[in-house]
NUDO-330095 format. One line per 5 residues: number of its first residue (from 1); their letters; for each residue z, x, y of C-alpha. Coordinates in pm, 1 decimal, always signed. Example, Ala and Ser with C-alpha at 12.3 -4.5 7.8 and 13.67 -1.06 7.14 Angstrom:
% NUDO-330095
1	as	+780.0 +1230.0 -450.0; +714.0 +1367.0 -106.0
END
This chain:
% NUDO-330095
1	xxxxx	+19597.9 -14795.7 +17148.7; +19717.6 -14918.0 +16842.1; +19484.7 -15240.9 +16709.7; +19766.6 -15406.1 +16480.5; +19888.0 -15680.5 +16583.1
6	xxxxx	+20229.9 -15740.8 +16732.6; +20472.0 -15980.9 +16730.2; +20663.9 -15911.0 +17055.5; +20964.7 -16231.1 +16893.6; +21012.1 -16025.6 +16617.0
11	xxxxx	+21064.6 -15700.7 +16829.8; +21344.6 -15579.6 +17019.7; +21444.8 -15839.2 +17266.0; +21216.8 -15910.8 +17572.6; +21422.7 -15893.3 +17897.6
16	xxxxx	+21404.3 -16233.1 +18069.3; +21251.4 -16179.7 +18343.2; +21001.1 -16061.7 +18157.3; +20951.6 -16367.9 +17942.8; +20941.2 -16527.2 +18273.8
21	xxxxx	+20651.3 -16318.6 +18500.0; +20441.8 -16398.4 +18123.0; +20500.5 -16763.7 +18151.9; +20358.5 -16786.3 +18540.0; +20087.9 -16547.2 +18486.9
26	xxxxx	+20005.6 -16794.8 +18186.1; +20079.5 -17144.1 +18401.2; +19821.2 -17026.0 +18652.8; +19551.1 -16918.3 +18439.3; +19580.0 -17271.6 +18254.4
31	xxxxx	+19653.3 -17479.6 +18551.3; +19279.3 -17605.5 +18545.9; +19384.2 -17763.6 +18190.1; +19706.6 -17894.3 +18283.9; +19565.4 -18138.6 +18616.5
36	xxxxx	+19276.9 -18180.8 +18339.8; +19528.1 -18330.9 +18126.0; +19761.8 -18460.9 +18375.0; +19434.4 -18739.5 +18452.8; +19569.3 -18918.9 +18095.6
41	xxxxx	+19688.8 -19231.8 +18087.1; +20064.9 -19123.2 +18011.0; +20107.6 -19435.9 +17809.1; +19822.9 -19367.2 +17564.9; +20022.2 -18968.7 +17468.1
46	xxxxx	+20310.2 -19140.0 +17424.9; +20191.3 -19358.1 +17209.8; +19999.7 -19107.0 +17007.5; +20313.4 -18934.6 +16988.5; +20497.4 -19188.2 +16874.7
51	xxxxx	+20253.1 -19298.7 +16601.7; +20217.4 -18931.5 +16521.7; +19808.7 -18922.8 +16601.8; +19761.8 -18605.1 +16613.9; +19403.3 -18615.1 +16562.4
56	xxxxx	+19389.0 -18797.3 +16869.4; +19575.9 -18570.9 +17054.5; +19418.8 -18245.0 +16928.4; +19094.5 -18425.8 +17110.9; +19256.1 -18500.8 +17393.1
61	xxxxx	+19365.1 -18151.7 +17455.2; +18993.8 -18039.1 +17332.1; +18841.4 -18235.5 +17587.1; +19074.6 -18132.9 +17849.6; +19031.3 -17766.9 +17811.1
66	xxxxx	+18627.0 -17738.3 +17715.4; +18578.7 -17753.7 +18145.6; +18760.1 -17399.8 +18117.7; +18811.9 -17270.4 +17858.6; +18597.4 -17083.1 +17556.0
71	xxxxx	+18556.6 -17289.9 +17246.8; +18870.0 -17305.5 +17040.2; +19061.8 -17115.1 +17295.5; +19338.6 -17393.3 +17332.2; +19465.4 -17576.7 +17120.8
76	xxxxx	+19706.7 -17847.9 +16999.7; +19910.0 -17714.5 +16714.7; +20002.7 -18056.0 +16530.5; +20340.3 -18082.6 +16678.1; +20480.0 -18318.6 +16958.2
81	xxxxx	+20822.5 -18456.9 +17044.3; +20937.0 -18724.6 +17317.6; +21280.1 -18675.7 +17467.8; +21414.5 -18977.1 +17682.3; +21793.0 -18915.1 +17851.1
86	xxxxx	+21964.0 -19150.0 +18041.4; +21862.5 -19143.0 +18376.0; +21622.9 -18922.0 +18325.5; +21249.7 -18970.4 +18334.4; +21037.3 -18945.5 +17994.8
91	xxxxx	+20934.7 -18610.6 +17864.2; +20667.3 -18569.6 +17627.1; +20657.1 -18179.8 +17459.8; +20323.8 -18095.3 +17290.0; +20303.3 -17752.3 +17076.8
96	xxxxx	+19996.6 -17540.4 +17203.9; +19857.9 -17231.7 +17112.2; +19606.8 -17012.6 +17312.9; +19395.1 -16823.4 +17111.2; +19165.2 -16525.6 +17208.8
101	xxxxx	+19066.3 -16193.9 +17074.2; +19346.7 -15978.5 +17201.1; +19615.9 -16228.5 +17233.5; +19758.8 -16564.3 +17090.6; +20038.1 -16768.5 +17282.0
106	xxxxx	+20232.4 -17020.0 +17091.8; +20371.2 -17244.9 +17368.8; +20561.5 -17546.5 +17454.5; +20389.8 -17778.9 +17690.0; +20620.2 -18000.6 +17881.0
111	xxxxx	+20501.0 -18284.9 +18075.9; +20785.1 -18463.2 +18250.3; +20759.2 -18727.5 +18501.7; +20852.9 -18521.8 +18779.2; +20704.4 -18150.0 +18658.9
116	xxxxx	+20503.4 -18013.2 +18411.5; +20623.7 -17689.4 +18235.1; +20565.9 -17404.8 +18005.1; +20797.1 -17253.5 +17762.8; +20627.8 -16962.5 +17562.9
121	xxxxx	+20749.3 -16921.0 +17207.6; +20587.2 -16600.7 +17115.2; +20295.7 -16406.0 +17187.9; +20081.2 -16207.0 +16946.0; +19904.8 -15884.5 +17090.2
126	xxxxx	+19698.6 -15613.5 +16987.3; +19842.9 -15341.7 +17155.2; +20234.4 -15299.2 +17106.6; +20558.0 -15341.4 +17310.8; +20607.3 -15398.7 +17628.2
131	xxxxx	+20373.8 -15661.5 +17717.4; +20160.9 -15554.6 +17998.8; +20106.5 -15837.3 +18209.6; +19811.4 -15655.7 +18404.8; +19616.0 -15671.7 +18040.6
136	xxxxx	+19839.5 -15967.0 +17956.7; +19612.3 -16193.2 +18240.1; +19301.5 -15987.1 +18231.5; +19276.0 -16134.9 +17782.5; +19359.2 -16479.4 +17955.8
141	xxxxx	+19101.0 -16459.5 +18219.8; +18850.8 -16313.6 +17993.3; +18882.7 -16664.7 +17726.7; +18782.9 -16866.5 +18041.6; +18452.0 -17015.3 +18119.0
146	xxxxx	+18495.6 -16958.5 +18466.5; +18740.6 -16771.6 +18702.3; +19019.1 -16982.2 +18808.2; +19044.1 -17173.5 +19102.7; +19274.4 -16989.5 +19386.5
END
């Protein structure tokens, strides 16, 4: 086991399906946090995007993650975006990062109207290529409070 820390974006190329079993093993452990965060008033984020409070947003995200998370575990990393097409309902993006001792994510959170999704950017490990998804959702279960809900 090797104890430096890897980027797997900066590796060879991740196969796509992949990147995809990693971003529903990591939905479902933070699921809790999302309907936690979900409870908003939709109006008040998109105002706080808008007028760039991130402060206010880093607390909001805080507050909707202490329930179930380990101190400092989630986080908002500074960085939000509103996207608006015609015809489309309002999107609000928020840049996230999940950080525990074997493993950091650095994710996209989309909240849309009709869905809310997550678009992982890059993943920091401990142990090297390929990402094992068994020990993947075992470092994710372990920053948790509690187990989550089935």
């Amino acid at each position: 086991m090797s104890s430096a820390v890897h980027d797997f974006a900066a590796g060879p190329p991740v196969p796509a399906e992949q990147i995809a079993a990693a971003e529903e093993v990591f939905a479902t452990e933070i699921r809790d946090f999302i309907a936690e965060l979900c409870l908003l008033d939709g109006g008040l984020l998109v105002g706080w995007v808008r007028t760039e409070r991130h402060a206010n947003i880093a607390d909001l995200v805080s507050s909707s993650a202490e329930p179930y998370f380990k101190e400092a575990t989630l986080a908002y990393a500074d960085a939000a975006d509103m996207r608006l097409d015609w015809g489309r309902s309002l999107q609000v993006v928020l840049d996230m990062e999940f950080v525990t001792k074997p493993v950091t994510v650095f994710f996209k959170l989309v909240l849309d109207g009709y869905f809310v999704g997550v678009a992982i950017q890059r993943i920091l490990a401990e142990h090297g290529p390929p990402l094992c998804l068994d020990r993947f959702a075992r470092a994710l279960s372990d920053a948790r409070h509690l187990p989550a809900r089935a």
